[in-house]
N, C-alpha and C positions, 0 to 999 in steps of 0.2 A: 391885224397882227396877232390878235389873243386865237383867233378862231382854230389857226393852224395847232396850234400847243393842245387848244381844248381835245381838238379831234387826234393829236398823236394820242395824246392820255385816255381817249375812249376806245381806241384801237390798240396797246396794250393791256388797257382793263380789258377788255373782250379778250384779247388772246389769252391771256395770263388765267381766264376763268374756264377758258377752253380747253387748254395744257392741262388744268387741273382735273376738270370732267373725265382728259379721255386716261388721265394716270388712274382714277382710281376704276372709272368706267371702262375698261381697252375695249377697241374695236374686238369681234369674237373672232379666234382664228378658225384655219382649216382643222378637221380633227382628221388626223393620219395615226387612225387605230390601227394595228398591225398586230390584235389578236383577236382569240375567237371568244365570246363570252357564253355562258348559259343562257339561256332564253328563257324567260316567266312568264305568265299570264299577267294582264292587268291588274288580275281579283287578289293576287299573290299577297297575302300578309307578310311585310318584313318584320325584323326583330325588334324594330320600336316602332312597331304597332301601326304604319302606316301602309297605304296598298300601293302596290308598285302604279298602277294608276295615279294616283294623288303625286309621287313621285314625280311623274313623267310629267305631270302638267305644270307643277312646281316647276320643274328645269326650265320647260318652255317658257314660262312667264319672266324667267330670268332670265332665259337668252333675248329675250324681248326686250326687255329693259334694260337690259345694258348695250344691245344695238342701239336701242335708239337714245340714251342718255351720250354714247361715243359718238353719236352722227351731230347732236346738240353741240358736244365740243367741238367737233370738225368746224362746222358751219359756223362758231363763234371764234374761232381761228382765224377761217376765211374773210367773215364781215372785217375782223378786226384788222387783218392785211389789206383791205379797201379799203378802210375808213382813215387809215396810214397813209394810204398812194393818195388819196384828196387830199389830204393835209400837207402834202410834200406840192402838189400839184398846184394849190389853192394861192 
């Protein structure tokens, strides 16, 4: 009788940590540029001092990281709607 309650309350804790991951995390959208920009070189020093290189890899490590922190929420959404259907089930 307790096990079903246990498992409802571990499958909204899982969701509820989920929801929160992908609010601050969001999944990354499409990017629909619709203009044209300048092109730099790599080596290009910007105005604080950094090179558009370092830039470029900066972004990427962050697109990285927030896909994969928004797929952690996903999946901890998911778990948490299965670990509900047992508990209804059980």
């Amino acid at each position: 009788m307790l096990l079903p309650k246990i498992l409802n309350t571990v499958g909204l804790g899982l969701g509820a940590i989920g929801v929160v991951l992908i609010f601050v995390w969001g999944p990354p959208q499409p990017d629909f540029q619709d203009y044209v920009g300048l092109s730099v070189g790599e080596n290009t020093v910007l105005t604080d001092g950094r090179r558009v290189g370092d830039m470029l890899s900066e972004t990427e490590r962050m697109k990285q990281q927030y896909r994969l922190m928004s797929r952690i929420g996903l999946g901890l959404i998911f778990i948490g709607f299965a670990v509900q259907l047992v508990a209804v089930w059980e």
